[in-house]
Backbone as a printed PyTorch tensor [residue, N CA C, xyz], in Angstrom:
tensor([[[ 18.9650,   5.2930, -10.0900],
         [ 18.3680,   6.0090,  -8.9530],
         [ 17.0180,   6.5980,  -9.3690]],

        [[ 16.1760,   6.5270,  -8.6130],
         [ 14.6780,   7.0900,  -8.6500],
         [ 14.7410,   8.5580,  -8.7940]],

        [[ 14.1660,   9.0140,  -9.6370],
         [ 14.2020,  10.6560,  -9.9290],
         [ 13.0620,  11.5360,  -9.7900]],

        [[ 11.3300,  10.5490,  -9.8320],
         [ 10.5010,  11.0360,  -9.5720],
         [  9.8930,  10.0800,  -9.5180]],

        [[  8.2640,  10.2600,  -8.4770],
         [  7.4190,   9.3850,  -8.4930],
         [  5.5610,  10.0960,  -8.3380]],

        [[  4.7320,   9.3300,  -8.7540],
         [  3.6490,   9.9670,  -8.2500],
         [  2.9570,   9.2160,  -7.5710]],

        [[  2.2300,  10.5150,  -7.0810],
         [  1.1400,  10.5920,  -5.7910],
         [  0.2070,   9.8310,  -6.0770]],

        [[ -1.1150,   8.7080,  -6.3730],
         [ -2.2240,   8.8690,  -6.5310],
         [ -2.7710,   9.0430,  -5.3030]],

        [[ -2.8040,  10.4190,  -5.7830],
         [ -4.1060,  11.4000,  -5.0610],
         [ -4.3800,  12.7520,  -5.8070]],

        [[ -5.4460,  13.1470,  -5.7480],
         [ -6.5780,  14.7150,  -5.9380],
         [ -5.7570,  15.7470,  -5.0990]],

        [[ -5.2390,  15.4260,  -3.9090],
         [ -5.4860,  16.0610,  -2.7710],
         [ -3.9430,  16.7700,  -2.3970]],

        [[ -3.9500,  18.2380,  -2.9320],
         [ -3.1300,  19.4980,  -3.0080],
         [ -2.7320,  18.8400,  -1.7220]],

        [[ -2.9870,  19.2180,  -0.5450],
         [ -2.5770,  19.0140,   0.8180],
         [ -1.6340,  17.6830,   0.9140]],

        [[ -2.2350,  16.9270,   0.6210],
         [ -1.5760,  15.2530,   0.8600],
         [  0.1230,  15.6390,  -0.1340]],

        [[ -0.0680,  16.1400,  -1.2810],
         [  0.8560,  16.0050,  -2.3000],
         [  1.8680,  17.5020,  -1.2810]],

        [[  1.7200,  18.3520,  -1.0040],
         [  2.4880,  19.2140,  -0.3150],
         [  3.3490,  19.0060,   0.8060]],

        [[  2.6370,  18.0810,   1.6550],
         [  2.6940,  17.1350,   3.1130],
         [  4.0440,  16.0640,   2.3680]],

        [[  4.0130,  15.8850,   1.6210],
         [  4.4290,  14.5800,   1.2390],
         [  5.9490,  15.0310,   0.3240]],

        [[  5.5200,  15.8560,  -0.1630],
         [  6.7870,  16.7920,  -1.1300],
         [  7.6710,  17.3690,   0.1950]],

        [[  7.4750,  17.8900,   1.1310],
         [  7.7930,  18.3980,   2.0030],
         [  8.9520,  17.1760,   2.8550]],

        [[  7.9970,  16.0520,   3.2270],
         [  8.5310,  14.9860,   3.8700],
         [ 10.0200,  14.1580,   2.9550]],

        [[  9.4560,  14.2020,   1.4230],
         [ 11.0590,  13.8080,   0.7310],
         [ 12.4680,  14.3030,   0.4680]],

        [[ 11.9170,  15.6450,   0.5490],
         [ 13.0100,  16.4310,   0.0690],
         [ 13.2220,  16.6210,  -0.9740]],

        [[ 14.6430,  16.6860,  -1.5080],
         [ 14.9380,  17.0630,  -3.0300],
         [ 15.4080,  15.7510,  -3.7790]],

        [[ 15.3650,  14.4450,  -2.9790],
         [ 15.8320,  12.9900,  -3.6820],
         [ 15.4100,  13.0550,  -4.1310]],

        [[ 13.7690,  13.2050,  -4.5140],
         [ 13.5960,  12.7180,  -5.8270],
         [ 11.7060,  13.6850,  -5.9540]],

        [[ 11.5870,  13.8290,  -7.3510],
         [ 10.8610,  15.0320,  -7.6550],
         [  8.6290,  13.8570,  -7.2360]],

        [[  8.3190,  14.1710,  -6.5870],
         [  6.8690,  13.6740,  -6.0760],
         [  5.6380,  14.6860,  -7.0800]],

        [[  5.1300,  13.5870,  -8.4670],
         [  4.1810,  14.7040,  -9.1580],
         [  2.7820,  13.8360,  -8.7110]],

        [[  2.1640,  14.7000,  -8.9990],
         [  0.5240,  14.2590,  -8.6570],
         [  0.1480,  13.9700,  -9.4310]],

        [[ -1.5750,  13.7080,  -9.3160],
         [ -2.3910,  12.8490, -10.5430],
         [ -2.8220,  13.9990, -11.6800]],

        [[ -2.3180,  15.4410, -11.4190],
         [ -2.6490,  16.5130, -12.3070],
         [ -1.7350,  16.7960, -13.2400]],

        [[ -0.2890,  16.6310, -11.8930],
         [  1.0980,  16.7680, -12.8510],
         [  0.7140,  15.4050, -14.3100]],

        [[  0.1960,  14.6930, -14.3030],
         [  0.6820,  13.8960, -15.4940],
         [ -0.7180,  13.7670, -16.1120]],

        [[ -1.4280,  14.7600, -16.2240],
         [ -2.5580,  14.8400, -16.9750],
         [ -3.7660,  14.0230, -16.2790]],

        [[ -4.2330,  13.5520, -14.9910],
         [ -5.2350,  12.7870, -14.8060],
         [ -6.3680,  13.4170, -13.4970]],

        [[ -7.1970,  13.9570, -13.6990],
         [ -8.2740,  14.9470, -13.1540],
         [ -9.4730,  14.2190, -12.6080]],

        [[ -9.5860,  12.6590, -12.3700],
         [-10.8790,  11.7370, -12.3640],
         [ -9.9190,  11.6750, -10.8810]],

        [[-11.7010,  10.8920, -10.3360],
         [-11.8610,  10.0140,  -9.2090],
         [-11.2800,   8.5810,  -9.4070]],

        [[-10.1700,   7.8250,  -8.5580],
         [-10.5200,   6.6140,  -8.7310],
         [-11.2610,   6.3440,  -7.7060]],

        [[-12.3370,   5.4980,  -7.9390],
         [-13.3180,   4.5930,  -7.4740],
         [-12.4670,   3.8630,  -6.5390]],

        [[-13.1260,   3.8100,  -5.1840],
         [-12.3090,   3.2510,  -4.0120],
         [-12.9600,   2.2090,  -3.1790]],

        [[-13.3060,   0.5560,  -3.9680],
         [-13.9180,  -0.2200,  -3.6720],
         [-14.1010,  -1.1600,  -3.0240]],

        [[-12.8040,  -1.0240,  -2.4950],
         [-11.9550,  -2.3920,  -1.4140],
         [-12.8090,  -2.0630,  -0.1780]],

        [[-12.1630,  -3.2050,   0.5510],
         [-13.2280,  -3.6160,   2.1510],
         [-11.7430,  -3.2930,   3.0320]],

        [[-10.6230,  -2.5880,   2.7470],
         [ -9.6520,  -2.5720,   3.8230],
         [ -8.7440,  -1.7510,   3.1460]],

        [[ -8.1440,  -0.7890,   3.7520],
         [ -7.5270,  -0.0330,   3.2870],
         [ -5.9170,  -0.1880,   2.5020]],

        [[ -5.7770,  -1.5860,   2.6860],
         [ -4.7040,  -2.3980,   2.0100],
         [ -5.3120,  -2.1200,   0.4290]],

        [[ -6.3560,  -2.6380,   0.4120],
         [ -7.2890,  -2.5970,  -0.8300],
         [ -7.2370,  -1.0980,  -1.5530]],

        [[ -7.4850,  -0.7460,  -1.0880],
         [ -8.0020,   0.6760,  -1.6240],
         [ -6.5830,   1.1860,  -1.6780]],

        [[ -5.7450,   1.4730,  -1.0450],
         [ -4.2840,   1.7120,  -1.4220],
         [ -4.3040,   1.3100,  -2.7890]],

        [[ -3.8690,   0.1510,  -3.0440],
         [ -3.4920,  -0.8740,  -3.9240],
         [ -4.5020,  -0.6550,  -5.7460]],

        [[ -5.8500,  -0.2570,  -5.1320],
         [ -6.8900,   0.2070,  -6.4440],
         [ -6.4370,   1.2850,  -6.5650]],

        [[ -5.7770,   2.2870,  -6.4240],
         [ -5.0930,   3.6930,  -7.0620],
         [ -3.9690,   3.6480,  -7.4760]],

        [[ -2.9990,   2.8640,  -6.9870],
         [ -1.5810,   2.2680,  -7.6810],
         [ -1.7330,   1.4130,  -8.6540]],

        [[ -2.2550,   0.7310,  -8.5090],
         [ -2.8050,  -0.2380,  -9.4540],
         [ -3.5000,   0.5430, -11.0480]],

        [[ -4.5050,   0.7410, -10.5770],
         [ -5.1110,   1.8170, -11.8030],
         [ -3.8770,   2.7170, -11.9340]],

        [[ -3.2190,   3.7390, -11.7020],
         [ -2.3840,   4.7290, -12.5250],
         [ -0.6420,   3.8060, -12.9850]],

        [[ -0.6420,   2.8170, -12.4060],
         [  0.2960,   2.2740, -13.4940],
         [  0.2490,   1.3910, -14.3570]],

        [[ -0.9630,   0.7380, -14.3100],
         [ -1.5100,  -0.0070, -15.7190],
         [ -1.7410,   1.1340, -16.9040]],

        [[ -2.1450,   2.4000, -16.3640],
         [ -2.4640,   3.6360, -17.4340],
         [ -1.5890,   3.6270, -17.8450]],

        [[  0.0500,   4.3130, -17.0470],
         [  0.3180,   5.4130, -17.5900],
         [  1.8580,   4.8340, -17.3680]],

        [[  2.1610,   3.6890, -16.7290],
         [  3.4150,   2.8980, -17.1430],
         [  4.4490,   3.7470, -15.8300]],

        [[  4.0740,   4.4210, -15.1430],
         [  4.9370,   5.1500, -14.0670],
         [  5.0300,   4.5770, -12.7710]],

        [[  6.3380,   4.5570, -11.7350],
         [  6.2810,   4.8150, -10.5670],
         [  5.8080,   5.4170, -10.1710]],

        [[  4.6370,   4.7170,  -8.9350],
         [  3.5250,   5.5590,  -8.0070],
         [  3.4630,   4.7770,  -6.9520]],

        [[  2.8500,   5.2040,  -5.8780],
         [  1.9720,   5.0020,  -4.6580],
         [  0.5750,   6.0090,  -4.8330]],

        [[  0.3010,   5.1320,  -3.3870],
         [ -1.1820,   5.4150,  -2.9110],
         [ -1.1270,   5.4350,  -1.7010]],

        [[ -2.3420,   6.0300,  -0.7080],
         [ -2.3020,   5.6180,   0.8340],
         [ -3.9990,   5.5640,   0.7790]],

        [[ -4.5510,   4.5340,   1.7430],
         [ -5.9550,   4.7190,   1.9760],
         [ -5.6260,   5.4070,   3.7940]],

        [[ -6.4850,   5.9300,   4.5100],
         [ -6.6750,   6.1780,   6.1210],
         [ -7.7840,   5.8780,   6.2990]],

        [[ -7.7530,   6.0490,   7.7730],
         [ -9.3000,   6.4450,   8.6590],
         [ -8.9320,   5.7990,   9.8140]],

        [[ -9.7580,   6.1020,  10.3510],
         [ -9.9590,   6.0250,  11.9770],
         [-10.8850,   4.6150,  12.5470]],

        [[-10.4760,   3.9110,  13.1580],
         [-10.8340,   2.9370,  13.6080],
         [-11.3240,   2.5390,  15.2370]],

        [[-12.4360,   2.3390,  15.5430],
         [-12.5810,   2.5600,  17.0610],
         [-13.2260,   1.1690,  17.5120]],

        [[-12.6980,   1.0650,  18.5900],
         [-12.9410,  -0.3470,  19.4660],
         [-14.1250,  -0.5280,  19.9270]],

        [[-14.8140,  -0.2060,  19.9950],
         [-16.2170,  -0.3900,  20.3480],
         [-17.0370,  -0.3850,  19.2360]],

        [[-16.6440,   0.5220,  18.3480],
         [-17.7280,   0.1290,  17.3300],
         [-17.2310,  -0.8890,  16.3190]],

        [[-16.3280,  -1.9360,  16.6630],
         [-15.9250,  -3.2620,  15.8250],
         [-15.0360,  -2.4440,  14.6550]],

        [[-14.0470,  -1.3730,  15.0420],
         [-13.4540,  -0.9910,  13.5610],
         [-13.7130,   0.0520,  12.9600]],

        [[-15.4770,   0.4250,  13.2340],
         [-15.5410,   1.9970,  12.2070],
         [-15.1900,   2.7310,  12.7010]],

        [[-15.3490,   3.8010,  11.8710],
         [-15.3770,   4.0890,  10.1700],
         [-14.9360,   3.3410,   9.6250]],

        [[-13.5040,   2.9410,   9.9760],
         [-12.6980,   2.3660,   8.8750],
         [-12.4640,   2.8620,   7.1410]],

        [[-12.8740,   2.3160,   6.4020],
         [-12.3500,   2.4590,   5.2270],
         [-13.9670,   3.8500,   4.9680]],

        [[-14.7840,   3.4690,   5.6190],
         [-15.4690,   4.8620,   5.3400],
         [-15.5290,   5.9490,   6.4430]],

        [[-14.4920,   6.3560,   6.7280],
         [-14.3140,   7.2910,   7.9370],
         [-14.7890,   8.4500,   6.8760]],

        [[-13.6620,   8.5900,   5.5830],
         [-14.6620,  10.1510,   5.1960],
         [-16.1130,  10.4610,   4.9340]],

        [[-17.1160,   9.2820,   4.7550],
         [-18.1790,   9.3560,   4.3090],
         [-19.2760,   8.5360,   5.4570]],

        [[-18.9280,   8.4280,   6.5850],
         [-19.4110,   7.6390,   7.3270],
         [-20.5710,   8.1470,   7.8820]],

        [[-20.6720,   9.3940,   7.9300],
         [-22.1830,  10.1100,   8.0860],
         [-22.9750,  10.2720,   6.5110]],

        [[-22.4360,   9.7580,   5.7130],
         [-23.2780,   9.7490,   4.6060],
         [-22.7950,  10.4440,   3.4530]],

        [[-22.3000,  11.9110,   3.2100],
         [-21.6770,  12.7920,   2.6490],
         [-20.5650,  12.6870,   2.4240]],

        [[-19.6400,  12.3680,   1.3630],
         [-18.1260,  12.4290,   1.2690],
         [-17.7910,  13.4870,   1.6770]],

        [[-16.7120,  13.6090,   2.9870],
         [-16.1700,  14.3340,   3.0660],
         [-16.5300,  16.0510,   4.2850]],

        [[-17.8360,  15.2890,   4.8490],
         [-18.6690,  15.9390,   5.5110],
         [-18.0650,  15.7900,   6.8500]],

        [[-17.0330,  16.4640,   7.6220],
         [-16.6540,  16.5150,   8.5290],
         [-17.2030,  16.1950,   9.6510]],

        [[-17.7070,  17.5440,   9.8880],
         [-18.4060,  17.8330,  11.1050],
         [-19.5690,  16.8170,  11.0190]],

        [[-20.4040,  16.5090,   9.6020],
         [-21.3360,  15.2360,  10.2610],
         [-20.9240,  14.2280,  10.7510]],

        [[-19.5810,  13.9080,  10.2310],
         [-18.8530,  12.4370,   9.9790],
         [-18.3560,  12.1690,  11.9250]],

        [[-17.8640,  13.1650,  12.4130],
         [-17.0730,  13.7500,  13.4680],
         [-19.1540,  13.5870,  15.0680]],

        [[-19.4810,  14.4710,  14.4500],
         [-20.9900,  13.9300,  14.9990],
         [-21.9060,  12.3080,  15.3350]],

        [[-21.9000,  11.8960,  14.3010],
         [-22.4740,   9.9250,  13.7720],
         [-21.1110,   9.8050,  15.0680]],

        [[-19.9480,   9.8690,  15.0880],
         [-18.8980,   9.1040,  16.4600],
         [-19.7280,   9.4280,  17.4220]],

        [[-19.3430,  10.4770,  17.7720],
         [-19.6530,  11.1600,  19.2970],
         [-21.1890,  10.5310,  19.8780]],

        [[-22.0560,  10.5810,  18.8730],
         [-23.3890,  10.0230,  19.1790],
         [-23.7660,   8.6260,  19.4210]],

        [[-22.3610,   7.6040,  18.2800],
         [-22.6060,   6.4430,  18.8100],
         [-22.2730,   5.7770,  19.9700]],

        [[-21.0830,   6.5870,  20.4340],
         [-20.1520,   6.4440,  21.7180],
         [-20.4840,   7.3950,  22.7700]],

        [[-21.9520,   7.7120,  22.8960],
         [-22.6880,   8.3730,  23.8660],
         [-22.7510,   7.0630,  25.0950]],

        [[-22.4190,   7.3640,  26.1520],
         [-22.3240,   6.4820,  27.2310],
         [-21.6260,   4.8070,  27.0800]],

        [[-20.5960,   5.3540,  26.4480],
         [-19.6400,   3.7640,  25.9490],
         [-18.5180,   4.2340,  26.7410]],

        [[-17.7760,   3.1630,  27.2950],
         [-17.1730,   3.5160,  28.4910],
         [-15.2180,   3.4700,  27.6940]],

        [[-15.4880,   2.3490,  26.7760],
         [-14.5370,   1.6600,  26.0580],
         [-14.2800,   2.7080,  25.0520]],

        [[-13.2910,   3.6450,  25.1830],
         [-12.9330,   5.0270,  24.0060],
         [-11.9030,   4.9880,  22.9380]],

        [[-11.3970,   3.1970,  23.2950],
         [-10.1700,   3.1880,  22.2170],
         [ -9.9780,   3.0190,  20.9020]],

        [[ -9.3770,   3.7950,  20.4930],
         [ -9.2470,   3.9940,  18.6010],
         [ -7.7440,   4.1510,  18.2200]],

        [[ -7.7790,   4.0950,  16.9970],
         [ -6.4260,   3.9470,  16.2070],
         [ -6.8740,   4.6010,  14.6520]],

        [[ -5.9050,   5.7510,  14.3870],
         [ -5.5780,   6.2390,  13.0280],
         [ -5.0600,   5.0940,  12.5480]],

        [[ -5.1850,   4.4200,  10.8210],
         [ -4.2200,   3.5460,  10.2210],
         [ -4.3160,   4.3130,   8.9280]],

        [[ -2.8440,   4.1220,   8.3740],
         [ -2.8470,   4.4780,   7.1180],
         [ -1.8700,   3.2990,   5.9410]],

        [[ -2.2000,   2.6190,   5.0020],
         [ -1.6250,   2.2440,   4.5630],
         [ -1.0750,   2.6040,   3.2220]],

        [[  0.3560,   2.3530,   2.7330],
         [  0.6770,   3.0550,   1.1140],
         [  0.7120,   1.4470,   0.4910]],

        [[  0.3150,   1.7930,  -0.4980],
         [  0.9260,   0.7970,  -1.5890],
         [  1.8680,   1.6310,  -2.2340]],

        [[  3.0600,   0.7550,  -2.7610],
         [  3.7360,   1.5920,  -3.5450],
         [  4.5550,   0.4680,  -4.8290]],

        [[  4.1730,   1.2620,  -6.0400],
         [  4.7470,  -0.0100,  -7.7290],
         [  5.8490,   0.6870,  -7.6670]],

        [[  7.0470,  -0.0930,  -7.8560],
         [  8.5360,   0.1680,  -8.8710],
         [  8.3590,  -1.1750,  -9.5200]],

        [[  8.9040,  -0.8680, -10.8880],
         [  9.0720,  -1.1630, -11.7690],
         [  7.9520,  -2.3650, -11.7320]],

        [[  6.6620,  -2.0350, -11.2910],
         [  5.6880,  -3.4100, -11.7340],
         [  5.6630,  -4.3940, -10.1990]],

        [[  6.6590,  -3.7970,  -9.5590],
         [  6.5980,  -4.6440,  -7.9700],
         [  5.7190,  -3.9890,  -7.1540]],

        [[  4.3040,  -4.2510,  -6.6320],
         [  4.3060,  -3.7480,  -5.2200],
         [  4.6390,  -4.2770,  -3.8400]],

        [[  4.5350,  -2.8090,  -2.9670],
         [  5.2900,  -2.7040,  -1.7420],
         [  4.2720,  -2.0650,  -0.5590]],

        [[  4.3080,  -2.3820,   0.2740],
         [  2.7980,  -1.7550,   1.2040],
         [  4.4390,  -1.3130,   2.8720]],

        [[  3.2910,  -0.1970,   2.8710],
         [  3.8820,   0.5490,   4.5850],
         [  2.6560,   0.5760,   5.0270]],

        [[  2.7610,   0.3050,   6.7750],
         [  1.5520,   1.1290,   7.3980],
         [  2.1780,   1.9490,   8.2880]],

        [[  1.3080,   2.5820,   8.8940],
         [  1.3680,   3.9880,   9.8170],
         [  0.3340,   3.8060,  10.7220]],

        [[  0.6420,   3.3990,  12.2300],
         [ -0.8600,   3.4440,  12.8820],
         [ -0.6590,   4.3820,  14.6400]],

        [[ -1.4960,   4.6350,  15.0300],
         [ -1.2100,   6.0330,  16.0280],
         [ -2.1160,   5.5550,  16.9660]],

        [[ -2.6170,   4.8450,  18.2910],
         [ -2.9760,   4.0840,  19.1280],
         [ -3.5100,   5.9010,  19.9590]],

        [[ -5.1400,   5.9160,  20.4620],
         [ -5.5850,   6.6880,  21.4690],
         [ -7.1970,   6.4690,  21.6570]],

        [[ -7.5320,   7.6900,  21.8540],
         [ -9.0890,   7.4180,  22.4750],
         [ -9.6200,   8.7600,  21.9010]],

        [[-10.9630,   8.3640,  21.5300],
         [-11.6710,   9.4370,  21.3840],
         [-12.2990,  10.3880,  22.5880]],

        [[-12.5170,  11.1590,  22.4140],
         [-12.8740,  12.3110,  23.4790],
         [-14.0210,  12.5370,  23.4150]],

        [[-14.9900,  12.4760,  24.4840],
         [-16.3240,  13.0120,  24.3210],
         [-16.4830,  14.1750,  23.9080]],

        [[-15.9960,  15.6330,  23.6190],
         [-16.0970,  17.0380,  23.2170],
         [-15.3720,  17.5190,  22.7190]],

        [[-14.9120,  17.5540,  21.2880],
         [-14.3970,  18.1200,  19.9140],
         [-13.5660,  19.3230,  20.8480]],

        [[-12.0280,  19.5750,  20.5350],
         [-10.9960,  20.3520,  20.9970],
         [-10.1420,  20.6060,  19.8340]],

        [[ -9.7630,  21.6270,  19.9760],
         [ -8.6260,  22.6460,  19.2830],
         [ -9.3530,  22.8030,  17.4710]],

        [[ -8.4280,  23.3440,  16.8490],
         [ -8.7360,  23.9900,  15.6080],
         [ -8.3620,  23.3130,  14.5510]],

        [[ -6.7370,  22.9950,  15.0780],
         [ -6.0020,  22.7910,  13.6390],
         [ -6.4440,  21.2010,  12.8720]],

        [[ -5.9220,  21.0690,  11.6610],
         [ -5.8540,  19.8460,  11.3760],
         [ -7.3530,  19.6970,  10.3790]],

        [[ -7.9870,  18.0610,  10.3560],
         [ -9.4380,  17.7240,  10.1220],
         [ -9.7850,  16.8800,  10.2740]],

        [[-11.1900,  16.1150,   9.5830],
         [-11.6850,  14.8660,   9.8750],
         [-11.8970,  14.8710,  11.3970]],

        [[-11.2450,  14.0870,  12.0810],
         [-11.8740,  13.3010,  13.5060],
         [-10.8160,  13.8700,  14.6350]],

        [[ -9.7420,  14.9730,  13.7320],
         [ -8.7570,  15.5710,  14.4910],
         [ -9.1530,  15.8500,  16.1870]],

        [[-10.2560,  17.2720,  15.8030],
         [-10.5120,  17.0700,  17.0750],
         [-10.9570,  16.3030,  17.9780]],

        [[-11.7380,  15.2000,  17.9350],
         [-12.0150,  14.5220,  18.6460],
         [-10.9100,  13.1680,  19.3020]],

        [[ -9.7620,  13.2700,  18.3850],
         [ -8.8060,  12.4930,  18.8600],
         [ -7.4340,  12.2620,  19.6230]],

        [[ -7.2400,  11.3670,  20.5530],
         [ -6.4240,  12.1710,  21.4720],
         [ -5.4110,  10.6050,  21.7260]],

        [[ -3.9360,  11.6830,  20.8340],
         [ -3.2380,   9.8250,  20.7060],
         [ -2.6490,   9.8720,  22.0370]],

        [[ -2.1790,   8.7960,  22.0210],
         [ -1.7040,   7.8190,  23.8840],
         [ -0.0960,   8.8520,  23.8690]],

        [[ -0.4170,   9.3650,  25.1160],
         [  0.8900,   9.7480,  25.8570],
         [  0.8570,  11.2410,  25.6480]],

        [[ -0.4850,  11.8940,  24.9700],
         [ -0.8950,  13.0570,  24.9700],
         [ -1.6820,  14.0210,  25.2700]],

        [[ -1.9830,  14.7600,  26.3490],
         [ -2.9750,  15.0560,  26.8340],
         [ -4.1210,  16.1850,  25.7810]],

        [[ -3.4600,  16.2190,  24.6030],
         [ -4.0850,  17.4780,  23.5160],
         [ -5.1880,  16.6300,  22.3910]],

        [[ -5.4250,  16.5140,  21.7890],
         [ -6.0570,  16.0960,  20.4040],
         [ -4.8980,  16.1990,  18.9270]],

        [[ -5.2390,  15.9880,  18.1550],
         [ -4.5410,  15.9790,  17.4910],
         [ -4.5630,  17.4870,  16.4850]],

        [[ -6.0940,  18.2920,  16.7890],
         [ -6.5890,  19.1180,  16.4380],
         [ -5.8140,  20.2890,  17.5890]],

        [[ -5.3060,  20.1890,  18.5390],
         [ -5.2350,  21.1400,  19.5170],
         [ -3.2210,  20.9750,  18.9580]],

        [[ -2.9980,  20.3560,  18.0810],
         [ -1.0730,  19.7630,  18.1400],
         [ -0.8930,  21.0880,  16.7550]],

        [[  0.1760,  21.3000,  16.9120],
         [  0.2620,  22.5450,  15.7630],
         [  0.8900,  21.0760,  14.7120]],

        [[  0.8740,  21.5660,  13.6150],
         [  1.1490,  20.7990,  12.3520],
         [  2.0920,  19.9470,  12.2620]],

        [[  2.9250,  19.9880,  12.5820],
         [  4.6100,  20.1950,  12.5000],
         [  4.8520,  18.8560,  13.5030]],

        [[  4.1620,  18.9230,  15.1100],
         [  4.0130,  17.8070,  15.6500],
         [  3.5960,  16.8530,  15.6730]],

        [[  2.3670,  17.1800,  15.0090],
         [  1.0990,  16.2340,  14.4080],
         [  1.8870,  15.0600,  13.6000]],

        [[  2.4910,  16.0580,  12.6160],
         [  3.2290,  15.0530,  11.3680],
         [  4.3890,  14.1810,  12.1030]],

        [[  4.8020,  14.0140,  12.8640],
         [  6.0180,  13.4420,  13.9180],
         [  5.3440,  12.1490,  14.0060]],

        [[  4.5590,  12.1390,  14.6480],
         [  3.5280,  11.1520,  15.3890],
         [  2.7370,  10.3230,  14.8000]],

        [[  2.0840,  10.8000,  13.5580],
         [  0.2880,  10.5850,  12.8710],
         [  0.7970,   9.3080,  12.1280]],

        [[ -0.1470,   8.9180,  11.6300],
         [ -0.2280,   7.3970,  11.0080],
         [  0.4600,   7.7560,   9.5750]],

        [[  0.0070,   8.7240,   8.8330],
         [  0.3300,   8.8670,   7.2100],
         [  1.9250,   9.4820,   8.0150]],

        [[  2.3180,   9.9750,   8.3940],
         [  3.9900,  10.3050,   8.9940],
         [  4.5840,   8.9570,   9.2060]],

        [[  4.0090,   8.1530,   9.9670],
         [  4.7500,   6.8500,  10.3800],
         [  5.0090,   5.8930,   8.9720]],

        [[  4.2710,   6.0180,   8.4990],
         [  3.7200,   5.2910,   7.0700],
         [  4.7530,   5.9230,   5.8510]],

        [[  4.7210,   7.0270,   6.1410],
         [  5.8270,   7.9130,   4.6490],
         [  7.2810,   7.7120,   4.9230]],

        [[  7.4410,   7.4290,   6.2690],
         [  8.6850,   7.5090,   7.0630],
         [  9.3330,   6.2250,   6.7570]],

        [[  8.4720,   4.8980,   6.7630],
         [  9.0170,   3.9390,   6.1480],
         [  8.9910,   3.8220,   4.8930]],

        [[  7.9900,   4.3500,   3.8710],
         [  8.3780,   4.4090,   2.4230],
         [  9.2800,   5.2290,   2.2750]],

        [[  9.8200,   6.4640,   2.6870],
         [ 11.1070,   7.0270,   2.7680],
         [ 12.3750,   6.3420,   2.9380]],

        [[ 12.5540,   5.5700,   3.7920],
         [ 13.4110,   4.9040,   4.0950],
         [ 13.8730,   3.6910,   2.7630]],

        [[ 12.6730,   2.7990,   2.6620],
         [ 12.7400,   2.1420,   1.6280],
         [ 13.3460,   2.4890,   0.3150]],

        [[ 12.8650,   3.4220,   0.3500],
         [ 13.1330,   4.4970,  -1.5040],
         [ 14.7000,   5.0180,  -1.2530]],

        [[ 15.4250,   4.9270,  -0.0780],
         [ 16.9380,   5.9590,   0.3000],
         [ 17.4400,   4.1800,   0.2770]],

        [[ 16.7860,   3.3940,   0.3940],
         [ 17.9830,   2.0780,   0.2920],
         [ 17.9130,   1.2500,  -0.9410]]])
């Protein structure tokens, strides 16, 4: 039976979200828990890719069970972007509000508002990988709503909801969202 696995990811939040979602089956350490403090370099053209370059790199290192997830936001009119550069798509890693701005401006008088969160995991046991996705079907909103959440939160508003995903308290968000749909089947996988 599986007793622990790690995260590759930096990202306190993602690793909390995710510890939260397993429970006590089995112990989820991060890229700090086992000594590793670097960037991996995230070079792929699809987020299958980029999953797969962080699993890949930390178990050729370090010989452990891990996953990865790449996201972003994908919109129909603009052929797909952000996509794999949703966090940096205004230029700045990680620059929200610019990133959240470059949308709204390109989809100034575009009639066509449909987008999709995707998230994919790669995940190694014992030297096998295994891929989940997670994808959340809506439209972007011409005028940024509610607080919670980040990235393109507010501006996004999944199908069958009249709120954003920024206006959804946490708790619901995670029910619904692409990295939830996505953990939900690597959960499943890992309990059989």
């Amino acid at each position: 039976m599986l007793k622990e696995l790690v995260f590759a990811t930096n990202n306190a939040h993602k690793v909390e979200e995710v510890t939260h979602a397993v429970g006590t089956q089995f112990k989820i350490l991060s890229l700090k828990d086992i000594g590793f403090d670097d960037e991996i370099e995230e070079t792929g053209t699809t987020f299958k890719e980029n999953a797969s370059i962080k699993t890949n790199f930390i178990y050729k290192k370090y010989k452990r069970n891990c996953f990865g997830d790449d996201s972003g936001l994908e919109i129909e009119a603009l052929n797909g972007e952000p996509g794999v550069f949703s966090a940096r798509y205004a230029g700045e890693h990680g620059n929200h509000e610019a990133n959240t701005a470059r949308v709204l401006d390109q989809l100034q008088n575009v009639k066509n508002r449909k987008a999709q969160f995707k998230t994919v995991i790669s995940l190694i046991l014992e030297g096998k990988e295994y891929w989940f996705e997670g994808i959340v079907p809506g439209t972007i909103r011409t005028v940024k709503a509610g607080k919670q959440g980040f990235g393109y939160d507010p501006i996004f508003q999944p199908d069958g909801y009249e709120v954003t995903f920024a206006e959804m308290p946490l708790s619901e968000k995670n029910k619904i969202s692409h990295r939830g749909k996505a953990m939900a089947k690597l959960i499943d996988f890992l309990k059989s």
